[in-house]
Structure formats: C-alpha cells, structure tokens
Backbone as a printed PyTorch tensor [residue, N CA C, xyz], in Angstrom:
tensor([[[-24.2950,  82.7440,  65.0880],
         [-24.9530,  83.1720,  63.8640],
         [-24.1320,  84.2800,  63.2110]],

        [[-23.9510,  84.4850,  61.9330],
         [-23.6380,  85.1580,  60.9000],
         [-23.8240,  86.5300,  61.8470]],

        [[-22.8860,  87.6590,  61.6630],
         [-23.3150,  89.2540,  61.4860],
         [-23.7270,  89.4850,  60.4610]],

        [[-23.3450,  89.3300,  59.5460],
         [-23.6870,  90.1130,  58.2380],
         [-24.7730,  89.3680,  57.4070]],

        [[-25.9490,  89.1000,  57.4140],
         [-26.8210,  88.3410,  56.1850],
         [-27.0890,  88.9060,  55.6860]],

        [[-27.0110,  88.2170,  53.9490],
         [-27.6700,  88.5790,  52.6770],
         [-28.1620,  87.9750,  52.4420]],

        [[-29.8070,  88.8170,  51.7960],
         [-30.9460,  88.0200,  51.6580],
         [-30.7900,  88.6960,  50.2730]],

        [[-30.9500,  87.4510,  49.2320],
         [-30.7070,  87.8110,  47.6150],
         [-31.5160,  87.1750,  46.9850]],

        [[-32.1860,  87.2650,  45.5040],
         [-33.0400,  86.2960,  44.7570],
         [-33.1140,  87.2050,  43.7860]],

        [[-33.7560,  86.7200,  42.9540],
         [-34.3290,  87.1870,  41.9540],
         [-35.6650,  88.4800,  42.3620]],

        [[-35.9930,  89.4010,  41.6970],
         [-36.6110,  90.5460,  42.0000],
         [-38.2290,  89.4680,  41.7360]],

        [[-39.2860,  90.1590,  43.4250],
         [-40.3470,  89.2830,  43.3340],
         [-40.1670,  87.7770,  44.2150]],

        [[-38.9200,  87.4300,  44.6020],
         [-38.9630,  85.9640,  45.7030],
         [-39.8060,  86.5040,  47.0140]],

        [[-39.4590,  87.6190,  47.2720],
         [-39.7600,  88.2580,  48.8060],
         [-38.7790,  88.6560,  49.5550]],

        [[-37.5010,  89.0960,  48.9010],
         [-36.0030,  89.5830,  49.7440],
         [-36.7460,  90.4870,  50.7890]],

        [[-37.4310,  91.3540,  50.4740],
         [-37.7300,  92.5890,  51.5220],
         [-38.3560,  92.3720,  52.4070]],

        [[-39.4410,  91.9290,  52.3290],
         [-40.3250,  91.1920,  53.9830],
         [-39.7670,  90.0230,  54.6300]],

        [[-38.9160,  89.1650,  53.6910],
         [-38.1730,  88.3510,  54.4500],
         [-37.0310,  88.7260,  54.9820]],

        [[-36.3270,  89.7150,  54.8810],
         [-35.2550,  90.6330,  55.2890],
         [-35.6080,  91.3350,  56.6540]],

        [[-36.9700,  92.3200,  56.2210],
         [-37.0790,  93.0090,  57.3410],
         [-37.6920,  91.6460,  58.1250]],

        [[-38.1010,  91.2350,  58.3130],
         [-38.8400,  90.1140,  59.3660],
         [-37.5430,  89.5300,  59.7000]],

        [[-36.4670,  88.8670,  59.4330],
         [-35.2450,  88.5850,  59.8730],
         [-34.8560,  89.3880,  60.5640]],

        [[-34.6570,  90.5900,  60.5560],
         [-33.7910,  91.5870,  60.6120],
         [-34.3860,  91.8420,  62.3430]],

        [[-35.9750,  92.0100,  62.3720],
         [-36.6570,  91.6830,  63.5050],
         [-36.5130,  91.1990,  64.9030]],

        [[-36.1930,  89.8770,  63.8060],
         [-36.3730,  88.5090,  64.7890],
         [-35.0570,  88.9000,  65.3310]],

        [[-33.8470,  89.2010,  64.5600],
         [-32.4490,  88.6470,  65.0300],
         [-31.5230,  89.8080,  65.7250]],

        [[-32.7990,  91.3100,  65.7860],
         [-32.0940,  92.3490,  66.2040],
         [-30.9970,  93.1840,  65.7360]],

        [[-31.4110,  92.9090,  64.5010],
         [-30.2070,  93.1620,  63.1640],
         [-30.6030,  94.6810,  62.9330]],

        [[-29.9180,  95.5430,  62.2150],
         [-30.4150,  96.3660,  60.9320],
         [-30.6340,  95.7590,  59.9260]],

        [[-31.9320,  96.5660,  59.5160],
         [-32.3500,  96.0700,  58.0560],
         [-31.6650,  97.0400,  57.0200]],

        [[-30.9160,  96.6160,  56.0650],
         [-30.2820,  97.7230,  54.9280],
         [-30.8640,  96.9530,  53.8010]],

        [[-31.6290,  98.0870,  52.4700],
         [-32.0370,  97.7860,  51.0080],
         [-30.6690,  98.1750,  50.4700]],

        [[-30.1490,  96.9650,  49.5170],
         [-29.3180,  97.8770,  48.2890],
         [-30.3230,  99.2000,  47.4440]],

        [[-31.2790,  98.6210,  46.9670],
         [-32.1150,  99.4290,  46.2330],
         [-32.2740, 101.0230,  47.1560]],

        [[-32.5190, 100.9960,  48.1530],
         [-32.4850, 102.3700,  49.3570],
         [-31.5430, 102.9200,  49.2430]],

        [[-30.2770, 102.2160,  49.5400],
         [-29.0970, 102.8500,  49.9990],
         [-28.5220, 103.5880,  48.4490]],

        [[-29.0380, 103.1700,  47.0780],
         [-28.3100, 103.1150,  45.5430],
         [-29.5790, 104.5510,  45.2930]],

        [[-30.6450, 104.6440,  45.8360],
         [-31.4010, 105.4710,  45.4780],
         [-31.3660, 106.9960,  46.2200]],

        [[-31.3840, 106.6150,  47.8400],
         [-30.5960, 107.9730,  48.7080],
         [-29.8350, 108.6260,  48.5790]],

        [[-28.7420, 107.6370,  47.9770],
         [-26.9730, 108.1470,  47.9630],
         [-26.8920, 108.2490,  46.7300]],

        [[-27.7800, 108.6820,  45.5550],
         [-27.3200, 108.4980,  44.5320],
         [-26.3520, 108.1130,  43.5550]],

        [[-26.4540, 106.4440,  43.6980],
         [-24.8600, 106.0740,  43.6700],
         [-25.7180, 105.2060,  42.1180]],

        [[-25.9700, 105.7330,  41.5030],
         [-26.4770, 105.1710,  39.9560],
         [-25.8130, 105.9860,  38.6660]],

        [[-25.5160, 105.5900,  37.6690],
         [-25.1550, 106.2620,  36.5930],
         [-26.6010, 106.9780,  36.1270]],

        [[-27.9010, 106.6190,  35.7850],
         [-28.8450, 106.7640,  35.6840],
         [-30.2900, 106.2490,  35.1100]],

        [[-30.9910, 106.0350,  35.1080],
         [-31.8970, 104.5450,  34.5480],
         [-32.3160, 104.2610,  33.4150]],

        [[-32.1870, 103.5000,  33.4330],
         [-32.7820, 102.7670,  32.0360],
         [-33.9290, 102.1560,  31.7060]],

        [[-34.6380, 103.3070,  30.6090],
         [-36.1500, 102.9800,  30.9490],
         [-36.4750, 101.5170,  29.8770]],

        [[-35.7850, 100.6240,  29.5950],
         [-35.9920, 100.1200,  29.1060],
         [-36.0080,  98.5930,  29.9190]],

        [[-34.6820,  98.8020,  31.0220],
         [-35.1920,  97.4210,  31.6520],
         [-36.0210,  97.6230,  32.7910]],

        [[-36.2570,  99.5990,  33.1870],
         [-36.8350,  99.7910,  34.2960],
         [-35.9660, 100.3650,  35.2020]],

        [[-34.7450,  99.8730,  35.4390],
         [-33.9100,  99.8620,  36.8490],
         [-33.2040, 100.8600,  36.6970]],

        [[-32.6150, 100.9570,  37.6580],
         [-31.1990, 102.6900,  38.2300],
         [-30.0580, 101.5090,  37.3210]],

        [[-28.8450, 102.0560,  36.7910],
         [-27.9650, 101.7400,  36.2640],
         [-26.6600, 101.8220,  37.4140]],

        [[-26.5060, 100.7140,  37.6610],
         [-25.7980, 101.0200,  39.6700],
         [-23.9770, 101.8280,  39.1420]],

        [[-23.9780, 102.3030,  39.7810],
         [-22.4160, 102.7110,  40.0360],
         [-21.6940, 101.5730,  40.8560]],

        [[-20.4220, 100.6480,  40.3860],
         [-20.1270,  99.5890,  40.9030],
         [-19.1590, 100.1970,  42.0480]],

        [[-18.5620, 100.7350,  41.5620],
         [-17.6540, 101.3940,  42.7330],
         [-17.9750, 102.0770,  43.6430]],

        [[-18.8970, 102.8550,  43.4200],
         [-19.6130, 104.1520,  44.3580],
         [-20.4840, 103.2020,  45.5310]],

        [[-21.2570, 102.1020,  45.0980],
         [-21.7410, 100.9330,  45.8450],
         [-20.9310, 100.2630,  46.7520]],

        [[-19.9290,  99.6160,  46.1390],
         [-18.9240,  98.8330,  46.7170],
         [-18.4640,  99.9670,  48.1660]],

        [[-18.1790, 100.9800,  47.5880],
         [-17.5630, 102.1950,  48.6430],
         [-18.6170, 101.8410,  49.6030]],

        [[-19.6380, 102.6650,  49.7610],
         [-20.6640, 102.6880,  50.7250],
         [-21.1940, 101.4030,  51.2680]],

        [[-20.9970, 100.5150,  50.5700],
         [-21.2120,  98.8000,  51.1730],
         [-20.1850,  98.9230,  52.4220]],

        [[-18.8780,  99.2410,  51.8940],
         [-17.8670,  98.7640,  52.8280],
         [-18.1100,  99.7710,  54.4640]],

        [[-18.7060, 100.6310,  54.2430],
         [-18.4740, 101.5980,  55.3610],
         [-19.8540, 101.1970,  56.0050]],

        [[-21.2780, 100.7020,  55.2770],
         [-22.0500,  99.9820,  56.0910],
         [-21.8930,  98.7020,  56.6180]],

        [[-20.7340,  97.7360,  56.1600],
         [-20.7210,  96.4610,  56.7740],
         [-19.4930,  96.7190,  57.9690]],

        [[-19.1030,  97.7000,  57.9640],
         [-17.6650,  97.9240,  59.5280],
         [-18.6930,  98.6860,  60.4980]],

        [[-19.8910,  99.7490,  59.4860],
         [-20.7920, 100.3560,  60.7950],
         [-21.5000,  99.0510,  61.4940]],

        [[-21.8520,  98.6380,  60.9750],
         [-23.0470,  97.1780,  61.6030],
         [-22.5720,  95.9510,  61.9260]],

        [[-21.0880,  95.9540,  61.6970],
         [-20.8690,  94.6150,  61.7990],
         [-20.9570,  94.3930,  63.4690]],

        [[-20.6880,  95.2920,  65.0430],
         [-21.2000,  94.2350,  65.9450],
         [-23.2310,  94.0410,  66.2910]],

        [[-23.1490,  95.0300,  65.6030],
         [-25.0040,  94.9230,  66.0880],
         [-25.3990,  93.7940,  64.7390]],

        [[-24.8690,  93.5800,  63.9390],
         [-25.5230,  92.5380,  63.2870],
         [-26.4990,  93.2620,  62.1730]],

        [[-26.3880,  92.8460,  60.7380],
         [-27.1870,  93.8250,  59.6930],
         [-28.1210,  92.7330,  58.3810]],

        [[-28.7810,  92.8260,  58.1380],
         [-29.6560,  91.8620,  57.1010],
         [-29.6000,  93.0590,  56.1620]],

        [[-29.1630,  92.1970,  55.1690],
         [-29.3060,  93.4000,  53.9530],
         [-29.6350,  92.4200,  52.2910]],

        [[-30.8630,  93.5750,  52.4440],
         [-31.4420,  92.8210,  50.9080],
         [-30.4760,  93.4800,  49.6620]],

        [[-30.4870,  92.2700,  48.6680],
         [-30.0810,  92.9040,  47.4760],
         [-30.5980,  91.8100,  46.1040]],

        [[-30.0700,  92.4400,  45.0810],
         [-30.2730,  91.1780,  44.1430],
         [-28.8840,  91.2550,  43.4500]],

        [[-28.0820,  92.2410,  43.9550],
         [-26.7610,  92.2130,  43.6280],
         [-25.4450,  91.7330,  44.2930]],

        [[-25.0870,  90.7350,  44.0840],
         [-24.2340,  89.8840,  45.3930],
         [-22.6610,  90.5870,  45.3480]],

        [[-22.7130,  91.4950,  45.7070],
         [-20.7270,  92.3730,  45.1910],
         [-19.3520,  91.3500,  45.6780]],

        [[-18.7040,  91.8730,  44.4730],
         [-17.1520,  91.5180,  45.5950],
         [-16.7150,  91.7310,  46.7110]],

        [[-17.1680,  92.8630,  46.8300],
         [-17.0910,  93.4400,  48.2250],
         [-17.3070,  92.4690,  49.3050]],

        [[-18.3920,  91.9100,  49.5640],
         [-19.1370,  91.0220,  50.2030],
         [-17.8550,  89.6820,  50.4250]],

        [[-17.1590,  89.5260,  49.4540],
         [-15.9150,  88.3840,  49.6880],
         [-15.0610,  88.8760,  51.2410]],

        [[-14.7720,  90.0580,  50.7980],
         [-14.1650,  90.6980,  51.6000],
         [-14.2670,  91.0180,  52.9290]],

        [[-15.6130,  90.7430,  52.9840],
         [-15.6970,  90.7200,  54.6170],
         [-16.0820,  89.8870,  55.2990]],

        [[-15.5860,  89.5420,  56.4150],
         [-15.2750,  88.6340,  57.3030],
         [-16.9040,  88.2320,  58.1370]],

        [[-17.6040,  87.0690,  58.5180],
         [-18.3540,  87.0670,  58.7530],
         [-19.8860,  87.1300,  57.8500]],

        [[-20.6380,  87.0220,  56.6790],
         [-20.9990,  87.1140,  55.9260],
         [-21.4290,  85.8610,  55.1270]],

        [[-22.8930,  85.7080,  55.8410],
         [-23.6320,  84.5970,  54.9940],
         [-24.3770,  84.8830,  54.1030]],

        [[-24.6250,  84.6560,  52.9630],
         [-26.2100,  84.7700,  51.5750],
         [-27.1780,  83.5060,  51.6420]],

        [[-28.1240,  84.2490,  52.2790],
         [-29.4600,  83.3350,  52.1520],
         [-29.9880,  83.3940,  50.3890]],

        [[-30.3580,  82.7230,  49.7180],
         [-30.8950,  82.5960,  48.0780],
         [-32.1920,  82.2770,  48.5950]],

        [[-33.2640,  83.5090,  48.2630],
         [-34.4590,  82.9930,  48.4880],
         [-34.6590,  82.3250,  46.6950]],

        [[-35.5260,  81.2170,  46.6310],
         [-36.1530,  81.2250,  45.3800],
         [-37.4230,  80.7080,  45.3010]],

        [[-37.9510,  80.9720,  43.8730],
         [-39.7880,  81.0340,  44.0750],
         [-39.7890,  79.9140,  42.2760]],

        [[-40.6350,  79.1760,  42.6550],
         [-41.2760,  78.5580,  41.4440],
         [-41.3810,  79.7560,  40.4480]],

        [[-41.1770,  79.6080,  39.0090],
         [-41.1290,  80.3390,  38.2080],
         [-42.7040,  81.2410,  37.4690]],

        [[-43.3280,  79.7030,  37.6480],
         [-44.7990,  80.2920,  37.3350],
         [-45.3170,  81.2970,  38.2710]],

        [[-45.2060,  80.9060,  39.6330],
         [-44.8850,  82.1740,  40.9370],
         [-44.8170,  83.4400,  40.5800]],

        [[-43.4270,  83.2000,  40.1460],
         [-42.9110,  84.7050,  40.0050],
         [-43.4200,  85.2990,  39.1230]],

        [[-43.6580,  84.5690,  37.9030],
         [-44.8530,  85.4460,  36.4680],
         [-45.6450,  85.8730,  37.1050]],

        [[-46.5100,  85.4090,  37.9610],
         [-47.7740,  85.9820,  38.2280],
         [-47.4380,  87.3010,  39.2800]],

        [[-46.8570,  86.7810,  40.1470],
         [-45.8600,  88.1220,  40.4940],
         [-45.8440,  89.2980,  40.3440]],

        [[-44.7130,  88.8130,  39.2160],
         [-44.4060,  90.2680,  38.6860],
         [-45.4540,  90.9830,  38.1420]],

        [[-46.2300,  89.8430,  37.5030],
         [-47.8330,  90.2840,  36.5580],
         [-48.1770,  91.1800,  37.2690]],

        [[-48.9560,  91.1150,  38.2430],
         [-49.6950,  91.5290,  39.5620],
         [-49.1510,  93.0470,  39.5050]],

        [[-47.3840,  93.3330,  39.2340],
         [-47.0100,  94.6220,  39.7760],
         [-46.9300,  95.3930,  38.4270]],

        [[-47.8760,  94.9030,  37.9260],
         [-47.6250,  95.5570,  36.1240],
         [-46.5370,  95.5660,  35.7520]],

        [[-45.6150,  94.8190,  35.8450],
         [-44.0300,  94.8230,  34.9870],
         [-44.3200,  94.6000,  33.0480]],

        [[-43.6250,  95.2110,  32.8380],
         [-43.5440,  94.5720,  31.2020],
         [-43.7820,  93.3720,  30.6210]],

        [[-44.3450,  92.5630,  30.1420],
         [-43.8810,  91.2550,  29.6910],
         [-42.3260,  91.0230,  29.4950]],

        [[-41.2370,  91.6500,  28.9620],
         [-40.0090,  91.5920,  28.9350],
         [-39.4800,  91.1100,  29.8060]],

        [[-39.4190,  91.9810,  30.9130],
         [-39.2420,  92.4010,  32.5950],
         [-39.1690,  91.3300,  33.3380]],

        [[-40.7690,  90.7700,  32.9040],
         [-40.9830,  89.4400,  33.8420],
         [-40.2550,  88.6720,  33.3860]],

        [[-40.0730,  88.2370,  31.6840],
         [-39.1710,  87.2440,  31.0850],
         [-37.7920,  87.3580,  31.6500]],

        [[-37.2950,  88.3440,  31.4170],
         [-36.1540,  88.4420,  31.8490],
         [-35.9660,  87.8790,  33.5760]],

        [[-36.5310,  87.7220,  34.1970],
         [-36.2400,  87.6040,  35.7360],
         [-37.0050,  86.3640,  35.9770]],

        [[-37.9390,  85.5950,  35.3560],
         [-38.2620,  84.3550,  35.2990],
         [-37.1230,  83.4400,  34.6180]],

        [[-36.2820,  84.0230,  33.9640],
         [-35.6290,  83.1910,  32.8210],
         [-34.1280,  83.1970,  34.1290]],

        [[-34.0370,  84.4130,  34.7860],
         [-32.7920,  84.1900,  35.6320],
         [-32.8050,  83.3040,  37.1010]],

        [[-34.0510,  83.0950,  37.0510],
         [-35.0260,  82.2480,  38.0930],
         [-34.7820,  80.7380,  37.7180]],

        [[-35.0800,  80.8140,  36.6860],
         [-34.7620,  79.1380,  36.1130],
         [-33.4060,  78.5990,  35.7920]],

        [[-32.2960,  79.6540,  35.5440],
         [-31.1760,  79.4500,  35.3720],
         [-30.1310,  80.0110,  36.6530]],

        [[-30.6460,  80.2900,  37.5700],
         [-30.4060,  80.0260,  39.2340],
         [-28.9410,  80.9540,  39.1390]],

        [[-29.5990,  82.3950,  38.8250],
         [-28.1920,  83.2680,  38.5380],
         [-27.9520,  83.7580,  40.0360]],

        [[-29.0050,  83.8340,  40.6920],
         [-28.3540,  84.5260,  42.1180],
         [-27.8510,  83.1520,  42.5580]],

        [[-28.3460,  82.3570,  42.8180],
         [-27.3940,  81.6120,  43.5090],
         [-25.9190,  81.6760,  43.0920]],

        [[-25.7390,  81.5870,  41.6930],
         [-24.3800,  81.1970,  41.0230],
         [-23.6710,  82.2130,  41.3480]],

        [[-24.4570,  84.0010,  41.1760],
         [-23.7060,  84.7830,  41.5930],
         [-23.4750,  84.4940,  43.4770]],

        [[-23.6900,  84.2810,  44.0490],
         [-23.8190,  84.0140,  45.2080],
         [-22.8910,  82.8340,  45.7540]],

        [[-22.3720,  82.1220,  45.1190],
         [-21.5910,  81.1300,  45.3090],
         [-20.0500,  81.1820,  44.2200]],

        [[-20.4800,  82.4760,  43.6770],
         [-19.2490,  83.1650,  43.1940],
         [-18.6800,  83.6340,  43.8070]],

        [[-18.8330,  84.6820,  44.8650],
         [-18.5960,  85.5340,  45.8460],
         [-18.0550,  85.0660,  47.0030]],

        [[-19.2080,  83.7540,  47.5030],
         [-19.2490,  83.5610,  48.6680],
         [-18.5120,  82.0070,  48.8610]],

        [[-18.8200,  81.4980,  47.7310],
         [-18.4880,  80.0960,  47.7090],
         [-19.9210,  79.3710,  48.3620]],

        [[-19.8120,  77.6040,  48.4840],
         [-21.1280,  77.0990,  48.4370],
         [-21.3780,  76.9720,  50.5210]],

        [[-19.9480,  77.1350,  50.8980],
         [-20.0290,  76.8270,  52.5200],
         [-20.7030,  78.2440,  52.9980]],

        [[-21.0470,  79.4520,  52.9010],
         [-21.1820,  80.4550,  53.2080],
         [-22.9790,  80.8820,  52.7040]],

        [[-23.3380,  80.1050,  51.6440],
         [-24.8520,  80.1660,  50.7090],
         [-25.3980,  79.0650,  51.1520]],

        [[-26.8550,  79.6710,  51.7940],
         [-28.1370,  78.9220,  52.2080],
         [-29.1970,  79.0140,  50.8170]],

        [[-29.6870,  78.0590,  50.3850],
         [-30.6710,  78.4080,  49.7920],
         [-32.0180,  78.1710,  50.1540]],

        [[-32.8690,  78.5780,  50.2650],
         [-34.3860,  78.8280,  50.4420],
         [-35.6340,  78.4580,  49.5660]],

        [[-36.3740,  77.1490,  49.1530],
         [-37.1370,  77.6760,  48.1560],
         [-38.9010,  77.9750,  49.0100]],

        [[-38.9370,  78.9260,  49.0640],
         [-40.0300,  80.5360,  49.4540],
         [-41.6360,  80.0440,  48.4640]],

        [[-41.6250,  78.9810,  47.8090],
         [-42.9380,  78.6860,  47.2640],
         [-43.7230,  77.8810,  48.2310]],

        [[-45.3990,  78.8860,  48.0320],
         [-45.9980,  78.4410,  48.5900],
         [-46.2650,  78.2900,  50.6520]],

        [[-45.0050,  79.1350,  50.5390],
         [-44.5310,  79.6540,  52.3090],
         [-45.1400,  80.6660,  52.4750]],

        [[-45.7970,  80.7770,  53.7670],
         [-45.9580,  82.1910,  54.6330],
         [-44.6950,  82.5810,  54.9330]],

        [[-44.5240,  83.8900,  55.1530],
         [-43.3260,  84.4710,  55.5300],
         [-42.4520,  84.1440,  56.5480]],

        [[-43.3820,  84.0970,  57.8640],
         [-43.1250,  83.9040,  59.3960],
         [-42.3100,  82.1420,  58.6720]],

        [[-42.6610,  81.2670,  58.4570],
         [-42.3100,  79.8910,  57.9260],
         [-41.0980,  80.3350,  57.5300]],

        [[-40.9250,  80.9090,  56.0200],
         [-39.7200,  81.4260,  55.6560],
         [-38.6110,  81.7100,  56.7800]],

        [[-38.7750,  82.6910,  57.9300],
         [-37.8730,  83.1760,  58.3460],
         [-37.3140,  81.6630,  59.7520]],

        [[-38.1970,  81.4040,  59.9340],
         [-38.1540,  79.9490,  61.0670],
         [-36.9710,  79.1610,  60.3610]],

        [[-37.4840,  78.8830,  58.7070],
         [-36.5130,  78.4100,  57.9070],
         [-34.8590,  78.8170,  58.1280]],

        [[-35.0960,  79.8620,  57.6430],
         [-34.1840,  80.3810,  57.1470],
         [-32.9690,  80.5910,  58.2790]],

        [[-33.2190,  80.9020,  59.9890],
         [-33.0070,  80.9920,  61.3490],
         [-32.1030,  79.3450,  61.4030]],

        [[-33.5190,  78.2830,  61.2250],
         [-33.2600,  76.9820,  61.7240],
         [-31.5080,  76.4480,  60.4890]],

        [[-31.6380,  76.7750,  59.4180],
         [-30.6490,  76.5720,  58.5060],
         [-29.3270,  77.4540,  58.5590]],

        [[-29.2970,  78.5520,  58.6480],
         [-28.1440,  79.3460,  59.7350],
         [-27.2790,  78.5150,  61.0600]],

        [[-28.5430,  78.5630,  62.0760],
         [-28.2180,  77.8000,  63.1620],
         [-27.3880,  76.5510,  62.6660]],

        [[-27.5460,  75.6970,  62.0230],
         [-26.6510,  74.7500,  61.6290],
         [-25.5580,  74.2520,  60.8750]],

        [[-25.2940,  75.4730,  60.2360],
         [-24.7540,  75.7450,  59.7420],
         [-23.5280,  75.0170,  58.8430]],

        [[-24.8470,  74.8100,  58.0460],
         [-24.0770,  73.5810,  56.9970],
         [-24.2410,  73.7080,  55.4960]],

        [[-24.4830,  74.8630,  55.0310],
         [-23.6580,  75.9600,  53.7970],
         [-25.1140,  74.8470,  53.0110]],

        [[-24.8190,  75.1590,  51.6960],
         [-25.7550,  75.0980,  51.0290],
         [-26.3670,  73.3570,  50.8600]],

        [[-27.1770,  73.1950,  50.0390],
         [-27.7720,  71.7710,  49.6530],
         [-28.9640,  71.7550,  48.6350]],

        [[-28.6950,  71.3870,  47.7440],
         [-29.8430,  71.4800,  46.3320],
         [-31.2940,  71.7440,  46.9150]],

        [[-31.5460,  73.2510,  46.6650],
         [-33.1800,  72.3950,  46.6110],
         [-34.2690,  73.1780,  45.6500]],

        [[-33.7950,  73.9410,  44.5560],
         [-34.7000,  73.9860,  44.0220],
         [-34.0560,  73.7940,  42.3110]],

        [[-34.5910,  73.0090,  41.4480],
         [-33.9620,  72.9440,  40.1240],
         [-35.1010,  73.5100,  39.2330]],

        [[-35.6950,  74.4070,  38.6380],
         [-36.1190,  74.2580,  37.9860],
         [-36.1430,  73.7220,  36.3610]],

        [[-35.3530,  73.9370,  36.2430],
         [-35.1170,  73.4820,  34.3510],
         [-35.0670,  72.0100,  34.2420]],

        [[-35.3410,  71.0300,  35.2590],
         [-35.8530,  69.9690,  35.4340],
         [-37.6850,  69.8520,  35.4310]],

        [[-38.3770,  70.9930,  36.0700],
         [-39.5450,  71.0360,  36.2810],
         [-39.9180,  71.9750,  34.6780]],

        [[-39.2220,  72.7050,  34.0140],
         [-39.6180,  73.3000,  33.2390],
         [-39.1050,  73.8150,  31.9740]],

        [[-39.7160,  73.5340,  30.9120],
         [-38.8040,  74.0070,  29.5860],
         [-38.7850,  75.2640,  29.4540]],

        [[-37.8070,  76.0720,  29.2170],
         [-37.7800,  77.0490,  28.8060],
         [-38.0420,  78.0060,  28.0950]],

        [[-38.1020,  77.0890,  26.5250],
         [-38.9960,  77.3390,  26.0060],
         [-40.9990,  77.5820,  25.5050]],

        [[-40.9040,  76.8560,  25.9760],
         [-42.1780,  76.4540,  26.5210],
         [-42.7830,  77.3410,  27.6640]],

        [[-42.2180,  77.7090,  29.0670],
         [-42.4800,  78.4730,  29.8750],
         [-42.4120,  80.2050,  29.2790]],

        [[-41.1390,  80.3230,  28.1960],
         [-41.3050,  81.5240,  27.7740],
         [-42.9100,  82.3730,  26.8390]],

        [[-42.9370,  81.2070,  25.7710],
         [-44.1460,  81.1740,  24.9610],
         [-45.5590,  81.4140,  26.0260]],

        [[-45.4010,  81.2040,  27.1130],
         [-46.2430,  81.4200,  28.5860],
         [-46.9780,  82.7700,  28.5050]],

        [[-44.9360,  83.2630,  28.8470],
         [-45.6000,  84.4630,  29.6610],
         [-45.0180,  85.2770,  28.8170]],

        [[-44.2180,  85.5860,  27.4920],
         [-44.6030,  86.3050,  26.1360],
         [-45.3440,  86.3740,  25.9170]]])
C-alpha cells in the first residue's frame, strides 16, 4: 500500500472523516492542508468574498515537502482540496478523489450556511470533475483512485477505498455527472 495518501474532492465530499478514519485504520498520520496553511501561517490572507485563506504556493509546497520525508516511513493520509506539484515529486504517493452527487453537495453546503455563490461555485467544480483533473494532472490516471461517497456510510467509504488501493489498478470512470445533469438547469436550483 501507498505511504503517502491523498484524500481530495471538492469542499463537503467528506475528505476529513474519510481521511481521519483511513488514517486509523492504516496507522497513518492524519495531516489537514487547511491545519497545516492555518498554524503555519502560510496564507497571503483571506478573502472574504470566496470565504477561504488565500494559500501561499510556495510557503505550502515548502512545508508539504518536509511533512512528506517526516512521514514517509510511518505512512501519512493527508486531506486537501489542493493537489500541488509538489506531490509529483514524491515518490510513493496515491490520490484517492472522493466525489458526491451534486444535489448532495448543495444541500451540504446548505446545511453549513455557505453563501449561495460558495455552494455554486463548488457544485459547478463537482460537475466539471476539477479535482480529479487536477489530480490526474499531478499524478497521472495510474496513481488516482476515484471514489463516488453518495449515499455511503463512512466505515463503507473507507472498506472502499482500502479494497481499491489494495489492487491497485489506478483509476476507472465512475462518476459523470454532466451526463446526469444540466448545468444550467442545476444552477437556476441552487441560485
């Protein structure tokens, strides 16, 4: 099995409980990008308009590299929604893509009072399958598992996610949405 997993998706799939519950099972460290960008103050500073810390790419990349040589023999699960170059670079290093039905994730995000914007924006990158792409930018498609997390209990998720590692046979279609859903149409939704 992989040392290094990245558990990535869109903000709202479940990176973090499916991370730490991996991280668990497999005797890993659990590392947040979001933790490590907020401790180390490695942000330019936020932007209250999409919500988020404005990341420092370099200052990240730095501290990525010195947590993936600390953890690499104990083994590390690390959530993000940001898939770095960095991550090319090191040896050993699989990306799990969790993803969630889109209507899912509206309600979701709903639930955590996000903006209407907010949610658009991250439903719309949901349907146009940007982590994966970023994720198979980085990593290429032999190295990216994808996950689709709808309608799963967690414990399921991670069995998943374990059993698809173990075999390790890099990615395979499985969630399309923009087949299941217009875009337009889904936007007019949840605008």
């Amino acid at each position: 099995m992989a040392k290094i997993i990245i558990v990535t998706g869109t903000p709202g799939v479940g990176k973090t409980i499916i991370g730490k519950l991996l991280a668990r099972k497999t005797g890993s460290t659990f590392l947040s990008l979001g933790d490590i960008v907020r401790r180390n103050r490695l942000h330019k500073g936020f932007d209250r308009r999409s919500g988020s810390y404005i990341i420092n790419g370099r200052a990240v990349e730095k501290k990525l590299q010195k947590y993936f040589e600390d953890h690499r023999e104990k083994g590390m699960v690390f959530e993000t929604h940001f898939v770095s170059s960095i991550i090319h670079k090191t040896p050993g290093v699989v990306a799990v893509v969790l993803r969630l039905d889109p209507v899912v994730l509206a309600r979701r995000l709903g639930a955590r009072n996000w903006p209407k914007r907010k949610i658009w924006e991250n439903v719309e990158a949901e349907i146009i399958d940007l982590s994966l792409y970023d994720a198979f930018k980085v990593l290429g498609k032999a190295r990216v598992y994808e996950i689709d997390a709808t309608g799963k209990r967690p414990g399921n998720i991670v069995r998943e996610v374990l059993n698809v590692l173990s075999r390790k046979e890099g990615w395979s279609s499985k969630s399309n949405w923009l087949e299941k859903y217009d875009p337009i149409l889904l936007s007019k939704r949840i605008l």
